[in-house]
gemmi code that builds the backbone of each chain (N, CA, C; Angstrom):
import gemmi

chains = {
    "A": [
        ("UNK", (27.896, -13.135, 11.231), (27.375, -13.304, 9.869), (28.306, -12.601, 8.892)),
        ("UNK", (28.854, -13.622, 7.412), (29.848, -12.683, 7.225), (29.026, -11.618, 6.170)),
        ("UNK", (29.691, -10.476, 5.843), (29.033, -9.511, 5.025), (29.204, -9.851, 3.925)),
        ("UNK", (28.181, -9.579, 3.444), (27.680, -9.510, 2.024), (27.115, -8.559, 1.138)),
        ("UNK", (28.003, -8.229, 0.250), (27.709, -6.413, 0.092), (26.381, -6.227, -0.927)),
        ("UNK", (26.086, -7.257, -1.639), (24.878, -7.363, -2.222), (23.401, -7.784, -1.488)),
        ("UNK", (23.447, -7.891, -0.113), (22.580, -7.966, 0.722), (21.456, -7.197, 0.485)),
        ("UNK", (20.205, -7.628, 0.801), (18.929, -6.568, 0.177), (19.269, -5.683, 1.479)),
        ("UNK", (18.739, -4.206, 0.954), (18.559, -3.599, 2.134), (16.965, -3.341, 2.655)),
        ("UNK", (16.656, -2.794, 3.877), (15.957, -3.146, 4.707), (14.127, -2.776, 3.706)),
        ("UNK", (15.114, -1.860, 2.889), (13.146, -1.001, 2.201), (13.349, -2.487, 1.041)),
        ("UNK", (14.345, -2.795, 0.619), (13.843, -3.788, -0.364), (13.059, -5.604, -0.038)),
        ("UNK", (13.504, -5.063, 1.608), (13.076, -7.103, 2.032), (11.380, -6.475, 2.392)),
        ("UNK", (10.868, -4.917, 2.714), (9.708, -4.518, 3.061), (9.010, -4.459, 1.920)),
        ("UNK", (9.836, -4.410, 0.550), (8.791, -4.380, -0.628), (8.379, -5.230, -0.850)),
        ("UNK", (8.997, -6.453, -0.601), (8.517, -7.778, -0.984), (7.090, -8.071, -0.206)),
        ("UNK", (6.811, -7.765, 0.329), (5.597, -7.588, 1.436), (4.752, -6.693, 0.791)),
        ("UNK", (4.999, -5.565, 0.085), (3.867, -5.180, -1.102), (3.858, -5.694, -2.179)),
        ("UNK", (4.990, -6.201, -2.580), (4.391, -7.085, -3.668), (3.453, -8.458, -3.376)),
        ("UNK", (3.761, -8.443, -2.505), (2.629, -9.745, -1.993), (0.806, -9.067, -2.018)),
        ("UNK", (0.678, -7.853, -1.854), (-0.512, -7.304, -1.800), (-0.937, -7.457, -3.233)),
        ("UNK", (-0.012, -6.814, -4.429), (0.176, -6.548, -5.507), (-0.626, -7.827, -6.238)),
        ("UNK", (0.097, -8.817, -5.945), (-0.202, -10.225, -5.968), (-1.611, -10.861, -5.780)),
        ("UNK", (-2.009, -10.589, -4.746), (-3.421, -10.735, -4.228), (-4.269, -9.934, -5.483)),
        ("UNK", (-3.819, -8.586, -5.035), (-5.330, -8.135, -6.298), (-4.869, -8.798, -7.507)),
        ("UNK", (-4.456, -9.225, -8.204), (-4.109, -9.663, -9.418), (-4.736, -11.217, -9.060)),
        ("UNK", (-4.705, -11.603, -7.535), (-5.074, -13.208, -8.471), (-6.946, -12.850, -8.236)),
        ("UNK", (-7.015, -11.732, -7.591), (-8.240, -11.255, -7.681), (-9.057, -11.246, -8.918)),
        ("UNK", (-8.326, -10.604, -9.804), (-8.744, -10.165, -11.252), (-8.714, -11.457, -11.678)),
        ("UNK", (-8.247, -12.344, -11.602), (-7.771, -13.497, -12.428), (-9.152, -14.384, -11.856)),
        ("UNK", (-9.238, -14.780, -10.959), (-10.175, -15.231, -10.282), (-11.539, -14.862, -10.777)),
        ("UNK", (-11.509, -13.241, -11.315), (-12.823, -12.912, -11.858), (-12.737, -12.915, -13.532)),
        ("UNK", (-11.632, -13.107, -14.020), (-11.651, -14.042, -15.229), (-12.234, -14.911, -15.695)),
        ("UNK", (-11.682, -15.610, -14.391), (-12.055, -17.610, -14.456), (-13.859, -17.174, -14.616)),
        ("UNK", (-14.281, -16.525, -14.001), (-16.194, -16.745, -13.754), (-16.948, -15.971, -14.764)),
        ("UNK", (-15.794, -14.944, -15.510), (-16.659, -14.335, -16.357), (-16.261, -13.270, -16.041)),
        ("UNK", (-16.026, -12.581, -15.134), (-16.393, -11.146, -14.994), (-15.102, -10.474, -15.667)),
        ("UNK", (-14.157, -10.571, -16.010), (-13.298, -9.969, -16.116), (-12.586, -9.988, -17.925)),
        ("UNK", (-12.347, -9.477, -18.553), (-11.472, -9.758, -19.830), (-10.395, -10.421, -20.153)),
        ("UNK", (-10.189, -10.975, -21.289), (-9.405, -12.105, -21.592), (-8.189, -11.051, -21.833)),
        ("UNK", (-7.939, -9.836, -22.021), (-7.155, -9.166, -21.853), (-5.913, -9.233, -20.281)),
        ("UNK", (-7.245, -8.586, -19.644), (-7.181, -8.336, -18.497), (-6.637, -9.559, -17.261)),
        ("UNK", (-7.065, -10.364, -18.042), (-7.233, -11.725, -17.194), (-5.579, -12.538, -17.560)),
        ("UNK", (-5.716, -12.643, -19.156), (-4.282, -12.802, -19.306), (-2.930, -12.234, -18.375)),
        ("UNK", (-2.981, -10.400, -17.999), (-2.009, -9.297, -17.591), (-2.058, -10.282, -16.472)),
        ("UNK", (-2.861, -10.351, -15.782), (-2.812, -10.920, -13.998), (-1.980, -12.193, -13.762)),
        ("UNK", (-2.470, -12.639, -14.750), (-2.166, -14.384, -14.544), (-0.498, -13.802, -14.925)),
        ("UNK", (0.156, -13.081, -15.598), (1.881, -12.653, -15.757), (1.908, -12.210, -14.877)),
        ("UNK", (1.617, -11.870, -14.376), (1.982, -10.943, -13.031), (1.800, -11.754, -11.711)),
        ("UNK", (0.484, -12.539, -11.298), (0.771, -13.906, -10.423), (1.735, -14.926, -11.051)),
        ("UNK", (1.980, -15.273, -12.381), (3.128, -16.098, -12.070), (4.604, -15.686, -11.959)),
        ("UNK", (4.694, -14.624, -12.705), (6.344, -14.274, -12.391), (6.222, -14.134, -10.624)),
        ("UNK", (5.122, -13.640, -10.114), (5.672, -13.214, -8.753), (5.930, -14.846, -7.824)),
        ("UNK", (4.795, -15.335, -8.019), (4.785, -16.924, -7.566), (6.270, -17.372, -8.178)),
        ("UNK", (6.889, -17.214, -9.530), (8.040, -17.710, -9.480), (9.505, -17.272, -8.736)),
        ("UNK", (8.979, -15.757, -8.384), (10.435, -15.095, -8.183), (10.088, -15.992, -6.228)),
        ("UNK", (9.178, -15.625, -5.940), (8.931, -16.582, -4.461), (9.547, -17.408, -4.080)),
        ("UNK", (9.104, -18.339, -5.152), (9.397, -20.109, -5.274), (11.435, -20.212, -5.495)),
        ("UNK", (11.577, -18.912, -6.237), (13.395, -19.904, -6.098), (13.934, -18.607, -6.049)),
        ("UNK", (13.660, -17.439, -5.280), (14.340, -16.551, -4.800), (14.884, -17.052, -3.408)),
        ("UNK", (15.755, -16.453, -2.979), (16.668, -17.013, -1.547), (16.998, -15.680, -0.459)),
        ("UNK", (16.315, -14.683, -1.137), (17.012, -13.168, -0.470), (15.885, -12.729, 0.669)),
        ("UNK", (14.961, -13.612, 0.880), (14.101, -13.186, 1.838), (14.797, -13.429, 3.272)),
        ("UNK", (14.022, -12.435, 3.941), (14.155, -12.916, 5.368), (13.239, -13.797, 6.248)),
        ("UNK", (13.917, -14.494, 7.134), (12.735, -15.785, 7.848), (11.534, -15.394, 8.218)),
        ("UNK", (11.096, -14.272, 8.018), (9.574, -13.765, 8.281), (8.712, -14.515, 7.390)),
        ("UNK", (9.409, -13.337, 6.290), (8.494, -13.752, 4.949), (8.628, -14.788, 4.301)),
        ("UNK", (9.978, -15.966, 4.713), (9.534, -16.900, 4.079), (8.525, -17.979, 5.134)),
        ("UNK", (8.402, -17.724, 6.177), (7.145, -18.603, 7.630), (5.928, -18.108, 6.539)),
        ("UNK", (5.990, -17.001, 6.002), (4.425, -16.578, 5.974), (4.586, -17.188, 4.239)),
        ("UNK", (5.573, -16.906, 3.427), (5.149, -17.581, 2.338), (4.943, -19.096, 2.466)),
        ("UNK", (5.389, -19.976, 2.988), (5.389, -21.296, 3.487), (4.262, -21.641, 3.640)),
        ("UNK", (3.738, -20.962, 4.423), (2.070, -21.126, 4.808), (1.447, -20.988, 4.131)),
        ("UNK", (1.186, -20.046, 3.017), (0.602, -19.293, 1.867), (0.592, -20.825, 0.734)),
        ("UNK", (2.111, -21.301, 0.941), (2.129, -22.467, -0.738), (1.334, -23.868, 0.229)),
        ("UNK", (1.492, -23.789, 1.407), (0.421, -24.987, 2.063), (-1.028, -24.537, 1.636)),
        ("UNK", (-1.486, -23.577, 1.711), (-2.828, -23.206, 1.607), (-3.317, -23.756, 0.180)),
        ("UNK", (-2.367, -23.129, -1.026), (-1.949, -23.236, -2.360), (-2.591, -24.700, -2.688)),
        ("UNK", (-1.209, -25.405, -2.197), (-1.625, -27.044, -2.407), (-2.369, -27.759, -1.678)),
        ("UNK", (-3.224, -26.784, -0.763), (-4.220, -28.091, 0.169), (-5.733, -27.753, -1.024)),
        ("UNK", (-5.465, -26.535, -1.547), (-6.813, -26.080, -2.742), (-6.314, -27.149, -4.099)),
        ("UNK", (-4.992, -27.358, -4.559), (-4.765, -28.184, -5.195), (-5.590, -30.017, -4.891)),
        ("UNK", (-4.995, -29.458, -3.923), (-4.911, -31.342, -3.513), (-6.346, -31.400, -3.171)),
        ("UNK", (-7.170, -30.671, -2.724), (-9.064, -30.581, -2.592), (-9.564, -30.874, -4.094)),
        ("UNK", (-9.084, -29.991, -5.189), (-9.706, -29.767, -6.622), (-9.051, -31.773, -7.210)),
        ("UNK", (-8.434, -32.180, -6.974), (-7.771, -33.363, -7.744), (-8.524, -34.116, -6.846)),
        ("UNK", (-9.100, -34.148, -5.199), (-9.870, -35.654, -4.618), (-11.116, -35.056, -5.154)),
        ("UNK", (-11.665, -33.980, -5.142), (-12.707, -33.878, -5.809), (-13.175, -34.348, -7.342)),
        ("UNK", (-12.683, -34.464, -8.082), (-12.175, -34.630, -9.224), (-12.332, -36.399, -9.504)),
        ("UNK", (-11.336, -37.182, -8.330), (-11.216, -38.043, -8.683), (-13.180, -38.805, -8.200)),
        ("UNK", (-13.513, -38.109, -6.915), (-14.805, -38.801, -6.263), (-15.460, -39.059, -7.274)),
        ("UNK", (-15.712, -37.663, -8.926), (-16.380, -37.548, -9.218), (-16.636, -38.617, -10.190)),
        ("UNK", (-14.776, -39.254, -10.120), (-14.784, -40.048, -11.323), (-15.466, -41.649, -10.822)),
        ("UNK", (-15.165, -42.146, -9.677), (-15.495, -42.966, -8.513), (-17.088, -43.094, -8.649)),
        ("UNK", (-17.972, -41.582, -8.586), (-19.449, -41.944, -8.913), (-19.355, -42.370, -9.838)),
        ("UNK", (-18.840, -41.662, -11.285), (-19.353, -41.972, -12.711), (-18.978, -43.425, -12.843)),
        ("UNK", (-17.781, -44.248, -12.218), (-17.545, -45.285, -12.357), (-18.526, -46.394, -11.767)),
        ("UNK", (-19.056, -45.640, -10.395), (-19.833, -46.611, -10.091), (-21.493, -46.720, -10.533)),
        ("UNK", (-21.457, -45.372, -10.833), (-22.572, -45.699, -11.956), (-23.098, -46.225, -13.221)),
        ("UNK", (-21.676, -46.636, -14.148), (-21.653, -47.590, -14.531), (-22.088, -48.923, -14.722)),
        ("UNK", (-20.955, -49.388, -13.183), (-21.436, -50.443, -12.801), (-22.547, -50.825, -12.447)),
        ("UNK", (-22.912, -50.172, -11.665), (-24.243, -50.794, -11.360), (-25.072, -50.111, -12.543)),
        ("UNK", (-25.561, -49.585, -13.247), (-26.360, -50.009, -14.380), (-25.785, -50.995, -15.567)),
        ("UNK", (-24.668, -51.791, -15.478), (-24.579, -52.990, -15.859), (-25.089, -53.747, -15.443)),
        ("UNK", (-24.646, -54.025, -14.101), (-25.065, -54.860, -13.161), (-26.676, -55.026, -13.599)),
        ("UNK", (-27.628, -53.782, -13.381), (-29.043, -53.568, -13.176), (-29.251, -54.354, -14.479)),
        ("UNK", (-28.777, -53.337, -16.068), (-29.953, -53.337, -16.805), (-29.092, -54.234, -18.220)),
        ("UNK", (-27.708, -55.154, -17.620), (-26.489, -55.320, -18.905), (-26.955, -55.036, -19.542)),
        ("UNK", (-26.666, -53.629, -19.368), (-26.000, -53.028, -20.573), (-24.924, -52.126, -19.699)),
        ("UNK", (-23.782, -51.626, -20.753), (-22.782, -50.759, -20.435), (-23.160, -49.248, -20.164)),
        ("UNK", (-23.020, -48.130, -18.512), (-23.690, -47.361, -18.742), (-23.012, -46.733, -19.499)),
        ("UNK", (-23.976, -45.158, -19.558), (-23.344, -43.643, -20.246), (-22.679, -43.397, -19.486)),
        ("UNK", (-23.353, -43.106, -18.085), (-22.591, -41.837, -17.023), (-23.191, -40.615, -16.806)),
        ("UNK", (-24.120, -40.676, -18.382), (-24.668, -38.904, -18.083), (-25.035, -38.216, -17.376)),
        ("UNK", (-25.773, -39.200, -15.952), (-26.042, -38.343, -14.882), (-24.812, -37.783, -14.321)),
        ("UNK", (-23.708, -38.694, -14.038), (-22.497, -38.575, -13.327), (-21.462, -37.524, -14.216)),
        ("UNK", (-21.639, -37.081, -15.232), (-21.100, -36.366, -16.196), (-20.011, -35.569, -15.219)),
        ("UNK", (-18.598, -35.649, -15.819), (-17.715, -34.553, -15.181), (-17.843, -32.884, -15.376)),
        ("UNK", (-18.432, -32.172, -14.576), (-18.147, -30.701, -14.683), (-17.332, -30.455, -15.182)),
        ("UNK", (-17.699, -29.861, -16.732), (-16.315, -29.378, -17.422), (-15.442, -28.177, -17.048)),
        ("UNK", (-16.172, -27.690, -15.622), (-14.738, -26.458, -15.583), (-13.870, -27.738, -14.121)),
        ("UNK", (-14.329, -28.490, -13.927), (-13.559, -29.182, -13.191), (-12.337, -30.060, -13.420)),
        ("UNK", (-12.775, -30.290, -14.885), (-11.509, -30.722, -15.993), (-10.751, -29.321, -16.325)),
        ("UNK", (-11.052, -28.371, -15.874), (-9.953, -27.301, -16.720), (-9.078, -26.894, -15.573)),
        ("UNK", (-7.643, -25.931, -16.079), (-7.229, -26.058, -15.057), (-6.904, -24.803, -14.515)),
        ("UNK", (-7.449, -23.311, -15.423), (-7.172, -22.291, -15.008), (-8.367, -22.217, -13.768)),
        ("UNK", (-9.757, -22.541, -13.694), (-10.150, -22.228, -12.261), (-9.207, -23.081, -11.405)),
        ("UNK", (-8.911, -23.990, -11.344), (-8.018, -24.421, -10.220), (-6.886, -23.692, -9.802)),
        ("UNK", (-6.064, -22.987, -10.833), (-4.625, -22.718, -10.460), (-5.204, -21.209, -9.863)),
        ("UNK", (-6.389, -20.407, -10.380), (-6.567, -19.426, -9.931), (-6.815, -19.604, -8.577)),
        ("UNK", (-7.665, -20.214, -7.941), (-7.982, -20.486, -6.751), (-6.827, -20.889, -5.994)),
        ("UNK", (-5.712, -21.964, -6.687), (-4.459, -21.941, -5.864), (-3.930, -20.644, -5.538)),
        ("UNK", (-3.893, -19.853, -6.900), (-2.674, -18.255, -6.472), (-3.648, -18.040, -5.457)),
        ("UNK", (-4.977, -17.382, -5.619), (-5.725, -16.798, -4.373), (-5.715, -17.705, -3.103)),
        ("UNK", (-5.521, -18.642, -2.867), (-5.272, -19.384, -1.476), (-3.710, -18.885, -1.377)),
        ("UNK", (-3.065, -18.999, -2.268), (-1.669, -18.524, -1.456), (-1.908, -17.382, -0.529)),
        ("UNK", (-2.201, -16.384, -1.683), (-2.330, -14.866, -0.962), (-3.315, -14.760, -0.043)),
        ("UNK", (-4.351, -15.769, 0.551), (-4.978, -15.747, 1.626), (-4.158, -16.109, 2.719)),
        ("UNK", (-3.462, -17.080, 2.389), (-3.071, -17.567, 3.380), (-1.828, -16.919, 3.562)),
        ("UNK", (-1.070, -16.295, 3.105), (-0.324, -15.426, 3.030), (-0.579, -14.360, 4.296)),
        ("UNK", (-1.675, -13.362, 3.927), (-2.490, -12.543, 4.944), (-2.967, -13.347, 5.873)),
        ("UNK", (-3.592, -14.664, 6.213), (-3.738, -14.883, 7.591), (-2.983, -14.619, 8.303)),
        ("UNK", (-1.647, -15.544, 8.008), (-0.295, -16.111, 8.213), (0.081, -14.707, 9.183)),
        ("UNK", (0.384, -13.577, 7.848), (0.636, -12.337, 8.481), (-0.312, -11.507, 9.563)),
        ("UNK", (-1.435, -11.718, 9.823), (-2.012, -10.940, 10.739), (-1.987, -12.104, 11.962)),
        ("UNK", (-2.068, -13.315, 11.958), (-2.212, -14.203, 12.712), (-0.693, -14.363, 13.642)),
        ("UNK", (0.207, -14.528, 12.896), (1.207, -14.942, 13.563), (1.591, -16.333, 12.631)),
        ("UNK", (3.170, -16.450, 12.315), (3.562, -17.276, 11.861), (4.637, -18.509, 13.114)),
        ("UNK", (4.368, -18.231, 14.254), (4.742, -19.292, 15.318), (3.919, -20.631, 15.138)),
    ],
    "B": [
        ("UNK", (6.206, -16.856, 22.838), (7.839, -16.461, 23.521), (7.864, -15.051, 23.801)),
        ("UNK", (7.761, -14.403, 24.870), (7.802, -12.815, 25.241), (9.651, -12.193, 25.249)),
        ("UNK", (9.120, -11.164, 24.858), (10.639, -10.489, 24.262), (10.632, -9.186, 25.100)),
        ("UNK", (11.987, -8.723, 24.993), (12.104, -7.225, 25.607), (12.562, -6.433, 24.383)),
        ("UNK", (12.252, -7.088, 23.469), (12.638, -6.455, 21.942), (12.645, -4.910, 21.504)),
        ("UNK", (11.319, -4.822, 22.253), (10.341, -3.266, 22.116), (11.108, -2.653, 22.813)),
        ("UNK", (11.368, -3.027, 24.222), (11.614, -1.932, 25.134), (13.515, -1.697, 24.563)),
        ("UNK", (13.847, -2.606, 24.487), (15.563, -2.588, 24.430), (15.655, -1.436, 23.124)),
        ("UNK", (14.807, -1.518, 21.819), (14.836, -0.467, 20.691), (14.972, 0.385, 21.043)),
        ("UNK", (13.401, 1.118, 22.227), (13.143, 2.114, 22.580), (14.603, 3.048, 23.070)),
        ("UNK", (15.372, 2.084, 24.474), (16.565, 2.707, 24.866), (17.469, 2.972, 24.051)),
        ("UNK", (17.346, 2.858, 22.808), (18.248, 3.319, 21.634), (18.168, 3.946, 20.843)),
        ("UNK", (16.613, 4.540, 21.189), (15.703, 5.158, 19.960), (15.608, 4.743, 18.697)),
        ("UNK", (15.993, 3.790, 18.482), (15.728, 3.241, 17.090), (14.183, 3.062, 16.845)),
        ("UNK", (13.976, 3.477, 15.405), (12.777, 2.697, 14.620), (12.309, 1.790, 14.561)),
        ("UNK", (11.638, 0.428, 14.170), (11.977, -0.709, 13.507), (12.659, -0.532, 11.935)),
        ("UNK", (12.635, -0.281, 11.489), (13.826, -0.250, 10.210), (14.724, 0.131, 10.618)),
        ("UNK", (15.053, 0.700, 11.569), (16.617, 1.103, 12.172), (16.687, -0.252, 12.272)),
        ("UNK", (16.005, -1.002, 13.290), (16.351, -2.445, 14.102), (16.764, -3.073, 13.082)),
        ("UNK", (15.873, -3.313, 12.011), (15.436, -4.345, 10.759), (17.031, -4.527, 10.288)),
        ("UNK", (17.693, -3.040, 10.404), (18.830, -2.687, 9.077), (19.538, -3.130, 9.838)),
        ("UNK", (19.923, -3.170, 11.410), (20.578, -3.624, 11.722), (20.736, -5.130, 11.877)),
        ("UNK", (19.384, -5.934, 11.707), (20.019, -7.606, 11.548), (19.476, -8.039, 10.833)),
        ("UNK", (19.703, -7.145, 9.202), (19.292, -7.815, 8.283), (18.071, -8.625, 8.006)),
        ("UNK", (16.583, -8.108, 8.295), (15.469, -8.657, 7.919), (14.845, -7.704, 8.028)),
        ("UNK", (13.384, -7.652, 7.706), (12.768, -6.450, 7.359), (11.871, -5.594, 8.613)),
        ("UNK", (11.269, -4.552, 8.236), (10.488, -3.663, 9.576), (9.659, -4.878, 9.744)),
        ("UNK", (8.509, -5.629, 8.936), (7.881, -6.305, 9.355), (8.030, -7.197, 10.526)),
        ("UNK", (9.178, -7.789, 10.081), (10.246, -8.767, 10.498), (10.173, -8.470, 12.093)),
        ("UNK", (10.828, -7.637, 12.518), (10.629, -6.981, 13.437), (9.793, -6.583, 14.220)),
        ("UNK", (8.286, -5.838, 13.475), (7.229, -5.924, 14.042), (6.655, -7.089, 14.694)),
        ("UNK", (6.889, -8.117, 14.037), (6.217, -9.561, 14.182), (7.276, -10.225, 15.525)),
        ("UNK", (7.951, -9.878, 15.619), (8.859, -10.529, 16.512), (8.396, -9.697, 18.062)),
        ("UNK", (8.274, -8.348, 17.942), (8.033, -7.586, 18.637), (6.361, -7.963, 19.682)),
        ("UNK", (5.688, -8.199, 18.595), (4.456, -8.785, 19.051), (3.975, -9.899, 19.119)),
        ("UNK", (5.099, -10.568, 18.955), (4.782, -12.209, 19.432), (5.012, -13.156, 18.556)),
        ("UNK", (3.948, -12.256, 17.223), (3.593, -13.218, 16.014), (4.553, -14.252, 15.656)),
        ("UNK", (6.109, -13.690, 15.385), (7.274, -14.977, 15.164), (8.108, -14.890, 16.128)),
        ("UNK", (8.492, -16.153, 16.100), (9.585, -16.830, 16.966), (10.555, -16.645, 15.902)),
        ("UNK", (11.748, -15.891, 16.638), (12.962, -15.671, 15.619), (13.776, -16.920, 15.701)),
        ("UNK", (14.188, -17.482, 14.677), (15.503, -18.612, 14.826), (16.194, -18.353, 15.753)),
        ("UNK", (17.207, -19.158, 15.756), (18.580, -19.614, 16.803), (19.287, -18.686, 15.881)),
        ("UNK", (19.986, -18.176, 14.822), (20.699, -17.631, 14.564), (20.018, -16.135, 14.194)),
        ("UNK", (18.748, -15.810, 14.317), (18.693, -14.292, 14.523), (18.767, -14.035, 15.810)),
        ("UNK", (18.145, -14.705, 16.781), (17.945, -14.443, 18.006), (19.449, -14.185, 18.582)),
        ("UNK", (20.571, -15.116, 18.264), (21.840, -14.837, 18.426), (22.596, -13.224, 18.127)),
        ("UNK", (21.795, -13.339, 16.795), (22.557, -11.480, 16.283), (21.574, -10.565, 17.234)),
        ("UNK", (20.427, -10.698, 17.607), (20.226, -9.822, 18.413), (20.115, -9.599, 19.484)),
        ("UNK", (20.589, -10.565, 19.803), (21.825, -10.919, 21.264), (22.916, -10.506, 21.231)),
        ("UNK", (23.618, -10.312, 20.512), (25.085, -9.992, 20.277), (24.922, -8.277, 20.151)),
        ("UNK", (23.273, -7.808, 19.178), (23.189, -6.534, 18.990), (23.394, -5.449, 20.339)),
        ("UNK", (22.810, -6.183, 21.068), (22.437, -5.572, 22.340), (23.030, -6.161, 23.671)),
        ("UNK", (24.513, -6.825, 23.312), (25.444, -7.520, 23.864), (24.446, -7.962, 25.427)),
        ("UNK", (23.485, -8.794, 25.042), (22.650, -9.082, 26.010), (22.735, -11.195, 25.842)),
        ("UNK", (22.434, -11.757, 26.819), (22.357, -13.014, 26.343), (20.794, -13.655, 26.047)),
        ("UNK", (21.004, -14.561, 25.232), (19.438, -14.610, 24.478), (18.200, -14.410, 26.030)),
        ("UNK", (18.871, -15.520, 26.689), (17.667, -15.620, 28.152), (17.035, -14.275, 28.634)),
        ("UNK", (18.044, -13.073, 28.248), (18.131, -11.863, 29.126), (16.611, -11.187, 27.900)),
        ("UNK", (16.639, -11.433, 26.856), (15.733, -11.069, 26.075), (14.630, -11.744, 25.339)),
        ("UNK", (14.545, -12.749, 25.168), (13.466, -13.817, 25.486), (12.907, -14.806, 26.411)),
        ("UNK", (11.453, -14.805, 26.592), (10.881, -15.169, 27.911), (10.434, -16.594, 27.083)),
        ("UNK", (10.282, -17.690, 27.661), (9.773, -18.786, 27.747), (8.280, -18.690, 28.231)),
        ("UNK", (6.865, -18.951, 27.315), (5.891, -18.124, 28.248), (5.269, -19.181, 29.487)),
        ("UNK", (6.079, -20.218, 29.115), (5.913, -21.387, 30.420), (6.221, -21.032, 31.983)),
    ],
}
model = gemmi.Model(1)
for chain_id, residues in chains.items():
    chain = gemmi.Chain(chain_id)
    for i, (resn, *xyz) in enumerate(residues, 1):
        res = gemmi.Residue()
        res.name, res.seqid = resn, gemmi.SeqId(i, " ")
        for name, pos in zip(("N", "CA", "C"), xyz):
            atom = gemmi.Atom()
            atom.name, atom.element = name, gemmi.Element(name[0])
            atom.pos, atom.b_iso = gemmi.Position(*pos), 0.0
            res.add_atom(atom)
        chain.add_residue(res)
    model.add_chain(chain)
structure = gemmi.Structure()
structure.add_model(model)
structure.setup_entities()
């Protein structure tokens, strides 16, 4: 391997592994944003602090193959909560559509939907992305106590 | 994949951050390799083959 004198050294590839903790409580706080519990202050700080770290992750290159098996796993977790919140989302649109229809069908006339009404935090997108950072960092910690083989 | 990872350190007294520093990845890194959790690549497994001028077979077990 040839040397590379700017190479992280060994305490700096181990910090990255607390900043991953760091990370977690923050999408913690953020998470208790999204529901109320937390301040729009407070809630704002986290969400800078989960995304710079989620960004330095995403297109940093200085990790070692540990931590990137376990971050890997962490952005699958990420986007399988993504990709759950968008089929959910769409089913909901699928009822309202077909409720529609068939009260055309039933009563022609064009429906409302109101029963089928979209959950408006389901249209928003900070509970979603919060729940993504916190699935990372879950899955992050499985990853790591589990084994990344 | 079973390793002699642990024991080969030990005869050197190294740490894991001794190990880590020596092939460039972290204590974790190490820990996890140590206990199973990861399967190191073809090109770490090589440097720490070469570390311990051992050949990979001589330090990883196939658990088949």
């Amino acid at each position: 391997m040839p040397y590379d004198p700017h190479a992280p050294t060994e305490s700096e590839r181990s910090g990255m592994y607390i900043s991953v903790w760091i990370g977690f409580a923050a999408s913690v706080v953020l998470l208790s944003h999204s529901i109320g519990l937390a301040g729009r202050q407070v809630g704002g700080f986290a969400a800078l602090v989960i995304g710079a770290h989620l960004v330095v992750l995403t297109v940093g290159s200085r990790f070692d193959e540990h931590f990137v098996a376990l971050r890997n796993f962490g952005f699958a977790c990420a986007m399988s909560v993504i990709g759950l919140w968008l089929a959910a989302r769409g089913l909901v649109t699928v009822f309202e559509v077909s409720h529609d229809a068939g009260q055309a069908l039933a009563e022609g006339v064009r429906g409302t939907a109101d029963a089928a009404a979209v959950p408006r935090w389901l249209s928003q997108a900070e509970p979603m992305v919060s729940l993504a950072g916190i699935a990372f960092y879950i899955g992050f910690a499985a990853a790591y106590w589990r084994g990344s083989r | 994949m079973n390793n002699r990872l642990k024991v080969l350190r030990a005869e050197r007294n190294w740490s894991q951050a001794e190990l880590a520093q020596h092939l460039d990845v972290s204590r974790q890194a190490v820990n996890a390799i140590e206990t199973g959790k990861h399967d190191p690549s073809l090109p770490l497994a090589f440097r720490i083959a070469r570390l311990f001028d051992l050949s990979i077979e001589e330090i990883f077990h196939d658990q088949a």
